[in-house]
BAPA-514214 format. One record per residue (C-alpha): residue in three letters; x negated, y, z. Coordinates in Angstrom, 2 decimals. Example, Ala and Ser with C-alpha at 12.3 -4.5 7.8 and 13.67 -1.06 7.14 Angstrom:
2
['ALA',[-12.30,-4.50,7.80]];
['SER',[-13.67,-1.06,7.14]];
END
This chain:
345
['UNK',[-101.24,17.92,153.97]];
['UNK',[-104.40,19.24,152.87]];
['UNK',[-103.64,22.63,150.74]];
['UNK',[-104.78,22.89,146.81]];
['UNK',[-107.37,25.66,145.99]];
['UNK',[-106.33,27.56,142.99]];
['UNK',[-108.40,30.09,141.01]];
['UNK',[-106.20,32.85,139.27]];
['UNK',[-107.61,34.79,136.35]];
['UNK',[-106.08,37.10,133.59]];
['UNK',[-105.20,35.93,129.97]];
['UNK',[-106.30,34.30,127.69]];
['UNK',[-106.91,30.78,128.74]];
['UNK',[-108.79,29.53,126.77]];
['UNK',[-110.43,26.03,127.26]];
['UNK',[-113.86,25.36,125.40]];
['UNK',[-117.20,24.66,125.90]];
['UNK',[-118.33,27.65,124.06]];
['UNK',[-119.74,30.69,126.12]];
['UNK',[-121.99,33.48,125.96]];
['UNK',[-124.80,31.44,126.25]];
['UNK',[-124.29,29.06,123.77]];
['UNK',[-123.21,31.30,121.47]];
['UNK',[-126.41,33.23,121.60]];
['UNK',[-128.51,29.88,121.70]];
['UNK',[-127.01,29.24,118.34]];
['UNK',[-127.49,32.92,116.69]];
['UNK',[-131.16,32.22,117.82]];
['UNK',[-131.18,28.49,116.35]];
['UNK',[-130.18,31.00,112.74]];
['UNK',[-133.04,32.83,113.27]];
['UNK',[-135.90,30.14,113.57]];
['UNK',[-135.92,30.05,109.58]];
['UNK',[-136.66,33.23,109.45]];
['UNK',[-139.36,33.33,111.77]];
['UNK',[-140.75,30.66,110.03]];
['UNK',[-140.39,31.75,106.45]];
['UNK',[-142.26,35.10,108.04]];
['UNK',[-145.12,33.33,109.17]];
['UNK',[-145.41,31.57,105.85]];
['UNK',[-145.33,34.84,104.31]];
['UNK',[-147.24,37.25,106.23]];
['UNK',[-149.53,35.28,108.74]];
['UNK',[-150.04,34.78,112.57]];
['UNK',[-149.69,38.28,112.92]];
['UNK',[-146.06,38.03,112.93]];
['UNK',[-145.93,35.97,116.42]];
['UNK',[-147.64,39.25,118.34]];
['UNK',[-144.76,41.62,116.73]];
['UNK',[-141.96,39.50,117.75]];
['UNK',[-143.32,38.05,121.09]];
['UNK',[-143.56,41.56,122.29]];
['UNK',[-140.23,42.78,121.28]];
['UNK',[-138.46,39.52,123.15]];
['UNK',[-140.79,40.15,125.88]];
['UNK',[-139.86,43.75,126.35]];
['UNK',[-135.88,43.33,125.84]];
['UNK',[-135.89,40.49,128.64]];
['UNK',[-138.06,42.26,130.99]];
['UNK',[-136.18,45.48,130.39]];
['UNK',[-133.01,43.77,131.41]];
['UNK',[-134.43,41.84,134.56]];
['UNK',[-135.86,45.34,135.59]];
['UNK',[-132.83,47.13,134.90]];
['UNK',[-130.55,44.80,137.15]];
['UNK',[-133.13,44.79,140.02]];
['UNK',[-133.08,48.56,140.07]];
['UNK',[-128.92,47.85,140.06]];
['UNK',[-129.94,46.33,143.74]];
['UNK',[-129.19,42.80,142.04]];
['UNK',[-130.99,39.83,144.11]];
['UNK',[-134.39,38.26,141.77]];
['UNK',[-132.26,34.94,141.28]];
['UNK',[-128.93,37.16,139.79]];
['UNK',[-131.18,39.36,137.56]];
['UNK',[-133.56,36.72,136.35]];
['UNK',[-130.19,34.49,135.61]];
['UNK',[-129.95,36.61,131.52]];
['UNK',[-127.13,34.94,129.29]];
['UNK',[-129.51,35.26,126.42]];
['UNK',[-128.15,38.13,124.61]];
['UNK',[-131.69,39.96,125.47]];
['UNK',[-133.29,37.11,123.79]];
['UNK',[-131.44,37.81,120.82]];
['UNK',[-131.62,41.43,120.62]];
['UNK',[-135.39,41.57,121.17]];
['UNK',[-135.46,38.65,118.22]];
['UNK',[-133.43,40.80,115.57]];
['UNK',[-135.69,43.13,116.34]];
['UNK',[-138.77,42.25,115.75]];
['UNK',[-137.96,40.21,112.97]];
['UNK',[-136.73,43.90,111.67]];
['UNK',[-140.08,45.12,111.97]];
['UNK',[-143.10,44.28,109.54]];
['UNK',[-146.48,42.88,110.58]];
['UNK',[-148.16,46.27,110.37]];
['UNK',[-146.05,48.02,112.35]];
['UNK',[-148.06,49.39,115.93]];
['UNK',[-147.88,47.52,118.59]];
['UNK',[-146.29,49.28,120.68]];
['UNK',[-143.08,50.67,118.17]];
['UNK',[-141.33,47.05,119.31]];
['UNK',[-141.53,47.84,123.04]];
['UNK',[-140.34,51.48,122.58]];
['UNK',[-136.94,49.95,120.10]];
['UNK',[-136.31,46.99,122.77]];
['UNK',[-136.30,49.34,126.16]];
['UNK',[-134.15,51.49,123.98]];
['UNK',[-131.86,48.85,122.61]];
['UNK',[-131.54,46.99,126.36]];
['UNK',[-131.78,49.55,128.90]];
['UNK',[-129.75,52.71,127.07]];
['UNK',[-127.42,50.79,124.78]];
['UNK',[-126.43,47.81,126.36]];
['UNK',[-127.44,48.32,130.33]];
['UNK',[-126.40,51.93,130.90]];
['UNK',[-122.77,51.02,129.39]];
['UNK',[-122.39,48.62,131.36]];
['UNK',[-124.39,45.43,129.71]];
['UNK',[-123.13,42.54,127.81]];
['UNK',[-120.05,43.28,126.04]];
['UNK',[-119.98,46.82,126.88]];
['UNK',[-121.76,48.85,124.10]];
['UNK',[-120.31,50.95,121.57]];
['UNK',[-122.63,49.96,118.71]];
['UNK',[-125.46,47.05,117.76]];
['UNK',[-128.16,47.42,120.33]];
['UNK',[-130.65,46.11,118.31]];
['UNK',[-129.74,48.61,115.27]];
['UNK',[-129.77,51.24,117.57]];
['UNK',[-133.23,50.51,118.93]];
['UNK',[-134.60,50.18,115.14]];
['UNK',[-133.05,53.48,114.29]];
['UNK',[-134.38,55.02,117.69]];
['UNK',[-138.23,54.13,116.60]];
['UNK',[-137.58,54.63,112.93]];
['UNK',[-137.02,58.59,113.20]];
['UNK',[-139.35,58.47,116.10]];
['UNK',[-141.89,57.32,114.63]];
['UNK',[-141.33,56.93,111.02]];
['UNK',[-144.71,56.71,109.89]];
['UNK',[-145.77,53.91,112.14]];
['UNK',[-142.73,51.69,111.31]];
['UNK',[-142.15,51.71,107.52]];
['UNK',[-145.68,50.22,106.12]];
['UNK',[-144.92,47.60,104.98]];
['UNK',[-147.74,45.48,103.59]];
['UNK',[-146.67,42.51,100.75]];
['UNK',[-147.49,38.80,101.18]];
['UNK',[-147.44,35.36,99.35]];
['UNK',[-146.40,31.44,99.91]];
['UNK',[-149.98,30.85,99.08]];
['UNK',[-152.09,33.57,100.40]];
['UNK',[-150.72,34.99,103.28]];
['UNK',[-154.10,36.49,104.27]];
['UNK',[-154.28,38.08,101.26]];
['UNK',[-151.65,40.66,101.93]];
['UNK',[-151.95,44.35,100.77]];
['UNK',[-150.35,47.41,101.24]];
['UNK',[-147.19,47.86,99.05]];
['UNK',[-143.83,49.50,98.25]];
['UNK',[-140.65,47.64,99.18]];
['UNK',[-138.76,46.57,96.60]];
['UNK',[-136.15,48.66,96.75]];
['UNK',[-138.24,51.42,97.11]];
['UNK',[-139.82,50.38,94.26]];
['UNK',[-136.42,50.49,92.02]];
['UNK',[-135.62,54.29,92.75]];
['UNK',[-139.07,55.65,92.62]];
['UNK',[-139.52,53.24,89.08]];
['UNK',[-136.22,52.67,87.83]];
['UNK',[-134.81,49.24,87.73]];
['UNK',[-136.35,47.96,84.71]];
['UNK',[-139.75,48.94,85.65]];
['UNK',[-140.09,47.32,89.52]];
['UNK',[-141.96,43.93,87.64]];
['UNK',[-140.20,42.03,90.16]];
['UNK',[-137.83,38.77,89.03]];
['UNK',[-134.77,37.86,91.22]];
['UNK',[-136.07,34.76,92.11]];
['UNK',[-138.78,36.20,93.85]];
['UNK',[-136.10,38.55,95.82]];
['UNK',[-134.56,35.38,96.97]];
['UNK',[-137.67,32.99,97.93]];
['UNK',[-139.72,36.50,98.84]];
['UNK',[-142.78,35.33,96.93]];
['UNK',[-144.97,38.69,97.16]];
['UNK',[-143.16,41.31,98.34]];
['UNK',[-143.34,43.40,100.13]];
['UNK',[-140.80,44.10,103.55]];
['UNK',[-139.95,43.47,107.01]];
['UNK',[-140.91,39.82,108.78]];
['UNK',[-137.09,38.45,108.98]];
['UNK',[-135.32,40.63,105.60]];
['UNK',[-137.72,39.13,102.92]];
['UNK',[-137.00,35.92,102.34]];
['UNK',[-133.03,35.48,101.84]];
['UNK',[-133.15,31.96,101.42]];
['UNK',[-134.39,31.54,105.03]];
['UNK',[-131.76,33.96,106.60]];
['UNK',[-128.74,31.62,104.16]];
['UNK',[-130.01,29.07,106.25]];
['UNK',[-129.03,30.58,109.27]];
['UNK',[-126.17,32.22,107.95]];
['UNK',[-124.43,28.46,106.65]];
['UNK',[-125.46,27.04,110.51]];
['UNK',[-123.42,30.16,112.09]];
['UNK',[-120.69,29.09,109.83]];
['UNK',[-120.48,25.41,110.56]];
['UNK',[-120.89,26.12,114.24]];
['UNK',[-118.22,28.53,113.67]];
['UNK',[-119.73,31.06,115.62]];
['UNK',[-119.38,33.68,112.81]];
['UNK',[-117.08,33.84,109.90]];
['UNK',[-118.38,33.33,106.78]];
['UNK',[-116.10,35.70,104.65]];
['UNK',[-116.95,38.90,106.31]];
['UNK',[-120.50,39.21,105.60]];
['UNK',[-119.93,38.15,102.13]];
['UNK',[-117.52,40.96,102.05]];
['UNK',[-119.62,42.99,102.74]];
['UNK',[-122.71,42.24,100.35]];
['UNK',[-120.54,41.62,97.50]];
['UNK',[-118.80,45.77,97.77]];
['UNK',[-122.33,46.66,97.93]];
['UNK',[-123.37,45.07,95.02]];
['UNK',[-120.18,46.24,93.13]];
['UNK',[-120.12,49.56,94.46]];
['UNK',[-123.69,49.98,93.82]];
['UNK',[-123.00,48.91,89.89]];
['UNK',[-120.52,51.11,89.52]];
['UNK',[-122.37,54.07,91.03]];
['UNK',[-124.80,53.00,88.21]];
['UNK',[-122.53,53.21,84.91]];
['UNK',[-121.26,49.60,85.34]];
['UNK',[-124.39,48.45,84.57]];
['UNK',[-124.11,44.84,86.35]];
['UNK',[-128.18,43.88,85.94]];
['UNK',[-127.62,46.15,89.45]];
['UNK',[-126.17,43.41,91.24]];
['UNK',[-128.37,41.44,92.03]];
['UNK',[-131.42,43.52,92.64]];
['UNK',[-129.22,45.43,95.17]];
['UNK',[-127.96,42.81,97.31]];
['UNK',[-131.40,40.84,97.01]];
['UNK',[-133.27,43.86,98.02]];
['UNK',[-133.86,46.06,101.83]];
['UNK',[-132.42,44.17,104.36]];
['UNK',[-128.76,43.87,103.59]];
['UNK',[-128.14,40.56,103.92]];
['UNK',[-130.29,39.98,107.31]];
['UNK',[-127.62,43.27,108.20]];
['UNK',[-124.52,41.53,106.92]];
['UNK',[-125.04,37.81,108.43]];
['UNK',[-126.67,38.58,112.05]];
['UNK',[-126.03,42.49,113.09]];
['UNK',[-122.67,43.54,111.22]];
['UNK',[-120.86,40.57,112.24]];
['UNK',[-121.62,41.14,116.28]];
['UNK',[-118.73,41.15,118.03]];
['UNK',[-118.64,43.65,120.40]];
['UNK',[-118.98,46.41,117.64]];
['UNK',[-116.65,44.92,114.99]];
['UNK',[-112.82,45.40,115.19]];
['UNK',[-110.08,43.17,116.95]];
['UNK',[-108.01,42.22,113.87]];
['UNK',[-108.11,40.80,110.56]];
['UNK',[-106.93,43.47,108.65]];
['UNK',[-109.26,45.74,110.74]];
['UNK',[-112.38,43.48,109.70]];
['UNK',[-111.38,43.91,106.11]];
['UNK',[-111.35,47.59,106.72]];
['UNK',[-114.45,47.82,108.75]];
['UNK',[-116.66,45.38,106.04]];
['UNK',[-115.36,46.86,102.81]];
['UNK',[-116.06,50.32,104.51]];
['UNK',[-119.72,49.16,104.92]];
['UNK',[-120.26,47.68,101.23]];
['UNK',[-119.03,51.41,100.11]];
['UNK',[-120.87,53.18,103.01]];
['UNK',[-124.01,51.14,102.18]];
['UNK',[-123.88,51.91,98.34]];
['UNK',[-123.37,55.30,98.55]];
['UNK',[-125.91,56.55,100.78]];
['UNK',[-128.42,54.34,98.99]];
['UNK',[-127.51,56.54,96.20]];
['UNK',[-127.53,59.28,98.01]];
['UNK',[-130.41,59.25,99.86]];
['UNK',[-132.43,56.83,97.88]];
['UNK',[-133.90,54.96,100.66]];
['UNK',[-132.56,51.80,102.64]];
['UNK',[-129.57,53.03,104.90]];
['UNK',[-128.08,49.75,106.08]];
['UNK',[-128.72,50.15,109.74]];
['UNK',[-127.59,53.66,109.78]];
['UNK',[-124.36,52.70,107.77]];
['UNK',[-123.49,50.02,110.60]];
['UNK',[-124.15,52.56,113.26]];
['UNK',[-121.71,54.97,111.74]];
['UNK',[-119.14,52.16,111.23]];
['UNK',[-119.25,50.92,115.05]];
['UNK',[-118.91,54.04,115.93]];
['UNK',[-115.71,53.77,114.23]];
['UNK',[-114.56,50.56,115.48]];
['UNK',[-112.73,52.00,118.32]];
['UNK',[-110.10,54.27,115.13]];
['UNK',[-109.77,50.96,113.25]];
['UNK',[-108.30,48.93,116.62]];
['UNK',[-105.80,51.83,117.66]];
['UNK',[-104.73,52.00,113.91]];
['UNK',[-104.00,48.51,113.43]];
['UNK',[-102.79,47.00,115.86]];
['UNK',[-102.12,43.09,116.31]];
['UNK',[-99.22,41.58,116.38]];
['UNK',[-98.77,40.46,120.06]];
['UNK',[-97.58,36.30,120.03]];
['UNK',[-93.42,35.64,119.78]];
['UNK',[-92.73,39.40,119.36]];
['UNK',[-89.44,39.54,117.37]];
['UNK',[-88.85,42.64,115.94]];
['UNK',[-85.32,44.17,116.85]];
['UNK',[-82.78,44.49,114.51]];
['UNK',[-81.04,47.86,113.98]];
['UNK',[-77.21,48.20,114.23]];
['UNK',[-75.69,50.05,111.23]];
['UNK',[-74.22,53.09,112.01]];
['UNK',[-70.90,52.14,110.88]];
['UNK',[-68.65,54.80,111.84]];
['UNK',[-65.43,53.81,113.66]];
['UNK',[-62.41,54.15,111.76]];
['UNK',[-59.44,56.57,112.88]];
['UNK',[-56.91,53.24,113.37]];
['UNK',[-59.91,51.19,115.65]];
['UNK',[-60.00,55.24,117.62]];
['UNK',[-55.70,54.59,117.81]];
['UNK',[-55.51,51.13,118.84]];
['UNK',[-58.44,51.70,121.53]];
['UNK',[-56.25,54.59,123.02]];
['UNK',[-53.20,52.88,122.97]];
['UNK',[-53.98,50.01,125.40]];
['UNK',[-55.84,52.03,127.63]];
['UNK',[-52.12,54.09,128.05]];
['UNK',[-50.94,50.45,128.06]];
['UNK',[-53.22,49.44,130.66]];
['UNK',[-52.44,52.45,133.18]];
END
């Protein structure tokens, strides 16, 4: 009788098509809208900027496994999360941004964060956050001028403030900017991927429908920012929208803070972790007057690991034991016990 073959494997068991690979072939599906809407906005120059930051995460990777003493055919075989990490990045960056500040923050994000910890799955926080804080204090200059552009003119583009920048050097009244143009990103100025929020809703309702993200947790967080952020202003609600519309929260919120590597293992840990980021968020834009949203993530994955020894989840058909009362035993129960034990000798 010939024998059965049988592969063993630890829990769970779960059967579905889904896997690394096609999960990160759909976050980079999300981002083709916003690759496109920064084309429209600021020009050809935006293909350079991200080509080179894909290029670099990918060959960091391949390089990095080869150096492991990993054959051509295993290192060259990537599940795509490079892919993704040198897209969010570039798309983080804006068009005049030198050329080689996308290389530097992919190495960085591949090779230190996600290799050297032991690669996909492994890191402590977002790689790609991590490699755009790494080149943003390293070379702060080079990285934050931005330059504005236009659905008509894209050529036309000059150098300008950011909207948010724009509201706490000039007050919020005083930016000349309408909320419609936050949303459609008509002639502002920002990064390539962050301006135009109704390209990154796009890919935001695609990661919902193909389930790959849920939806509730990125609104979370946007709407404590907004909140937070009017109530750090005297409850003055013409802050909402101007504060979730502007920086790059919502790019944040819908493709970095919802990774899940760096985000906690439970419900009631995700509620934690998101609301923690809306008030995080708020507060050290008030604080610090600048955008903070990548630093605010980095601090809260960096607390990920508190949040899943805290709360724990429940493990499946645990039923909790009842307590006994601690009813004492009464003096004619003691008697009776006694007696037929003498009876019994």
């Amino acid at each position: 009788m010939e024998s059965k073959k049988f592969v063993g494997s630890g829990s769970p068991h779960i059967k579905s098509n889904s896997g690394t690979k096609r999960i990160m072939l759909d976050v980079i599906i999300s981002l083709i809208p916003s690759l496109i809407a920064g084309i429209i906005l600021f020009g050809i120059r935006v293909i350079p900027v991200v080509a080179l930051s894909v290029l670099s995460a990918v060959v960091s990777e391949i390089v990095y496994s080869l150096l492991s003493k990993k054959t051509f055919k295993q290192a060259s075989d990537i599940d795509l999360t490079s892919v993704v990490t040198g897209l969010l990045i570039g798309l983080s960056f804006n068009v005049k941004v030198a050329w080689f500040v996308p290389i530097f923050a992919s190495v960085f994000a591949i090779i230190v964060v996600k290799m050297i910890f032991g690669g996909t799955g492994n890191n402590i926080v977002n790689p790609a956050l991590a490699g755009r804080c790494f080149v943003f204090i390293s070379f702060l200059g080079l990285s934050t001028a931005f330059i504005s552009g236009g659905w008509v003119d894209p050529n036309g583009i000059t150098v300008g403030a950011t909207p948010l920048a724009k509201v706490f050097e000039s007050g919020l009244n005083n930016i000349g900017i309408s909320n419609l143009d936050l949303f459609l990103g008509r002639n502002l100025a920002g990064c390539i991927g962050e301006t135009s929020k109704v390209a990154i809703l796009i890919g935001f309702v695609y990661l919902s429908i193909r389930k790959v993200i849920d939806f509730k947790w990125p609104l979370i967080y946007i709407a404590t920012t907004g909140l937070f952020m009017v109530a750090l202003n005297g409850f003055d609600f013409n802050w909402f929208l101007p504060s979730i519309l502007s920086g790059g929260l919502i790019y944040v919120a819908v493709f970095m803070a919802t990774d899940y590597v760096t985000t906690p293992n439970t419900g009631w840990g995700n509620l934690l972790y998101f609301i923690g980021l809306g008030l995080l968020t708020a507060g050290l834009r008030i604080a610090c007057q600048m955008e903070v949203v990548t630093f605010a993530v980095l601090l809260m994955n960096i607390i990920v690991p508190l949040i899943d020894k805290w709360i724990v989840p429940k493990p499946f058909g645990l039923i909790k034991k009842q307590k006994m009362p601690n009813t004492p035993v009464s003096d004619a129960k003691r008697t009776s016990s006694a007696f037929n034990k003498e009876a019994q000798k």
